[in-house]
C-alpha positions in Angstrom: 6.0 7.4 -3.8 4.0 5.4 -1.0 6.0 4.7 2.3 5.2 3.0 5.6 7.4 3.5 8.9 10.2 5.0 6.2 10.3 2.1 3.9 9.1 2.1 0.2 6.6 0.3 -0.6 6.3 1.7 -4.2 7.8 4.3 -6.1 4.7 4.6 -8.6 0.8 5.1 -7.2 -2.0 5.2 -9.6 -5.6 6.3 -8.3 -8.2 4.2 -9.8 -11.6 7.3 -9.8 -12.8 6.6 -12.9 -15.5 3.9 -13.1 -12.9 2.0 -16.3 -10.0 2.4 -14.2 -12.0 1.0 -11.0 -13.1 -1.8 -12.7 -9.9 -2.6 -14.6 -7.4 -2.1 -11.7 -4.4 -4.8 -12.0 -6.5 -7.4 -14.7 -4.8 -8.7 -17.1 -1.5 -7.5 -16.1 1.6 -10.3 -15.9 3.3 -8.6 -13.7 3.8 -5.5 -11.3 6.9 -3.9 -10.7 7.4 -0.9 -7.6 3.6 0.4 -7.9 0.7 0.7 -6.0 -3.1 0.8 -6.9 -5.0 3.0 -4.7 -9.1 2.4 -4.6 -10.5 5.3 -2.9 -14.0 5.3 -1.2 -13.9 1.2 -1.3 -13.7 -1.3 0.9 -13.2 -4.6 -0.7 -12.2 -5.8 -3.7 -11.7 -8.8 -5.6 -8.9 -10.4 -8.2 -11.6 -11.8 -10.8 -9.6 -11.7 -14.3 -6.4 -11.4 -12.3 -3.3 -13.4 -13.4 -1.1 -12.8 -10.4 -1.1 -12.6 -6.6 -1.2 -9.6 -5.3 -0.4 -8.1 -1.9 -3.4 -5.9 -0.6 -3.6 -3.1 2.4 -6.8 -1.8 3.9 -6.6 1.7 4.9 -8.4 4.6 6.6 -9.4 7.9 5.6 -6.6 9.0 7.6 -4.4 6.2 5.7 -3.9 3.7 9.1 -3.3 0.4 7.9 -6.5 -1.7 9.0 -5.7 -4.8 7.5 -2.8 -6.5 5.2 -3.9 -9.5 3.5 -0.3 -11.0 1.4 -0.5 -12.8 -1.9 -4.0 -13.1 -2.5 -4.4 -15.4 -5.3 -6.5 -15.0 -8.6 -10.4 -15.2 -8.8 -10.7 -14.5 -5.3 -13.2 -12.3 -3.1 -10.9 -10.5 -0.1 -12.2 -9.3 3.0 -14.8 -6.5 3.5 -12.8 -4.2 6.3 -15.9 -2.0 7.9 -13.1 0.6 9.0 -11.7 0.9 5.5 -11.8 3.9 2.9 -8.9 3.2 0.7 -7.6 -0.2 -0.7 -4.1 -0.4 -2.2 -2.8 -3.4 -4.5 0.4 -4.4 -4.9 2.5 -7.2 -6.1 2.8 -10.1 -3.8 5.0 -9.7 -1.2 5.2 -5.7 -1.9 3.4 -5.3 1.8 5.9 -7.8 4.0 6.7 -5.9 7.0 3.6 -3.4 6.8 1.4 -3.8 9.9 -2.2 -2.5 11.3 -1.6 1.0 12.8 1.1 1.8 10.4 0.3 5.1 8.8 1.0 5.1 4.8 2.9 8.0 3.5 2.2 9.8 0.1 -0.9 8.8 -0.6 -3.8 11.0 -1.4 -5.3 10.7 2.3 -5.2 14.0 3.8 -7.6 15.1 0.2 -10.0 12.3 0.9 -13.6 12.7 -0.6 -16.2 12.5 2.2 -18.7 10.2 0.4 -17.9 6.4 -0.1 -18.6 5.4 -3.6 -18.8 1.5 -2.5 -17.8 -1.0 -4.3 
């Protein structure tokens, strides 16, 4: 379960660590229901061969939002956030209400790798 200031932002999280489950992330999919995408080690990603908007947060190693970017549309390159170490997708709208200097709850931060793998 990933939370921010007590509220839910998905019940389901899925790591992306292997290089086909990097590169495959939301594609194809027609929708996304209470889950979250986590990129670890990246910061930036795009929605080539996506078919939906999605809702995207930029986190630190520490998991501190950085940057929230809201229903990014298909075939689109989002912002590179320097401070970034994570990236989390979620369906549009999933991230209303989450803001920079929130710290996200349940994710995988406090096991962080110490090497960025880029994207």
């Amino acid at each position: 379960m990933l939370k921010a200031n007590e509220k839910i932002i998905a019940q389901k999280t899925t790591i992306a660590q292997s290089f086909i489950s990097r590169f495959m992330g939301l594609m194809g999919r027609r929708e996304i229901h209470d889950e979250a995408y986590i990129f670890p080690g990246t910061n930036a990603i795009h929605t080539f061969f996506m078919r939906i908007p999605i809702d995207v947060i930029y986190a630190t190693r520490q998991g501190e939002v950085v940057k929230v970017v809201h229903r990014m549309e298909p075939w689109r390159v989002g912002p590179w956030i320097r401070k970034a170490w994570w990236v989390v997708e979620l369906e549009a709208d999933g991230a209303v209400g989450i803001t920079t200097g929130e710290i996200l709850e349940g994710g995988p931060w406090s096991s962080a790798p110490t090497k960025n793998t880029g994207y």
